[in-house]
C-alpha atoms as one frame of an Amber mdcrd trajectory, in Angstrom:
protein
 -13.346  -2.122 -48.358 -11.505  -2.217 -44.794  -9.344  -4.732 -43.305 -11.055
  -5.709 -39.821  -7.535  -6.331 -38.144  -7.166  -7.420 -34.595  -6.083  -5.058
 -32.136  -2.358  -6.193 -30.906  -1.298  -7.142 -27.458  -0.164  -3.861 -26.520
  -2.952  -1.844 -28.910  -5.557  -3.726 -26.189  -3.192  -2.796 -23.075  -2.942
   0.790 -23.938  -6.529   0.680 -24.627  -7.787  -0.147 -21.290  -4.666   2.022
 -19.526  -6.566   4.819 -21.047 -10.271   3.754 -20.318  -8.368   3.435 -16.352
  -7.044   6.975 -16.895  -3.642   5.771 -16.715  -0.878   8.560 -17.315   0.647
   8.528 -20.666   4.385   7.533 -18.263   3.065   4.696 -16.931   1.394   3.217
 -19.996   4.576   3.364 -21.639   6.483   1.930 -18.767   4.006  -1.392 -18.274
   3.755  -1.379 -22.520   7.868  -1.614 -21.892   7.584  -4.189 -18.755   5.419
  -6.311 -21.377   7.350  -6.089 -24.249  10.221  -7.588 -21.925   8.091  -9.935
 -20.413   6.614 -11.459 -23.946  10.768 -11.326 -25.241  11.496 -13.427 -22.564
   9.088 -15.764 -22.559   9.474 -15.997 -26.468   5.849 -15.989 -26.716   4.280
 -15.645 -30.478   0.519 -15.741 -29.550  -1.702 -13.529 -27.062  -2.644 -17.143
 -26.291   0.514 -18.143 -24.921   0.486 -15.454 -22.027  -2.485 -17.341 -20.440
  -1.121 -20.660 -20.434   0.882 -21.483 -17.075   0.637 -17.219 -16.137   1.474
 -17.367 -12.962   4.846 -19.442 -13.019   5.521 -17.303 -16.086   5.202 -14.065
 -14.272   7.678 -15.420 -11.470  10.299 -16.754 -13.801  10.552 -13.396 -14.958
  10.934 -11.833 -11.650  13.779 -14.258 -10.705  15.273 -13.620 -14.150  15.190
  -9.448 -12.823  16.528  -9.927  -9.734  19.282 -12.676 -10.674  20.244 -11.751
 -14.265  19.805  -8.243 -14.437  20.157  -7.293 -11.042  16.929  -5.293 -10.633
  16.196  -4.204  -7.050  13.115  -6.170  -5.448  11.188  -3.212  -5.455  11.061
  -3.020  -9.216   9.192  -6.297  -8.974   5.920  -3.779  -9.238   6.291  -5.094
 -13.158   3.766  -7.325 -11.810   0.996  -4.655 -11.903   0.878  -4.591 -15.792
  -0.390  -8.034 -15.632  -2.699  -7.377 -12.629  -3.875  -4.044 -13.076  -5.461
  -4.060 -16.728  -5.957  -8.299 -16.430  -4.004  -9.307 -18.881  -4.241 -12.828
 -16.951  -7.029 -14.674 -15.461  -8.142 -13.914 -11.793  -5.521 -10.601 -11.881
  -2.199 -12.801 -10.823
């Protein structure tokens, strides 16, 4: 008898990176983007992503470019959200 186990966050992103035909580099980099991105957000639930996404997703941009001094052109992180929808309407 098997275990029907949800698929986790990232299992789902790396899923449809693949059905994209998304090079094995970038999954990993967006899968690392995320990871990041759900750490600082301290988020516990898939659920909690959706709720308030947008602000979310800039918070962590101004927390990039003031905190950790990442140059605004690294604020492409946003395409892990928009390019496989992990959010509604493709923020």
């Amino acid at each position: 008898m098997s275990s029907s186990k949800s698929p986790t966050l990232l299992e789902d992103v790396r899923r449809v990176m693949r059905l994209k035909h998304y090079s094995l580099h970038t999954e990993r980099s967006y899968c690392e983007w995320i990871k990041q991105f759900v750490k600082f957000h301290h988020l516990n639930e898939r659920a909690g992503l959706f709720e308030n996404c947008e602000a979310k997703i800039e918070d962590f941009l101004s927390y990039l470019a003031t905190e950790r001094k990442v140059a605004s052109s690294t604020h492409y992180v946003k395409f892990p959200f928009m390019h496989i929808n992990l959010v509604p309407n493709g923020i």
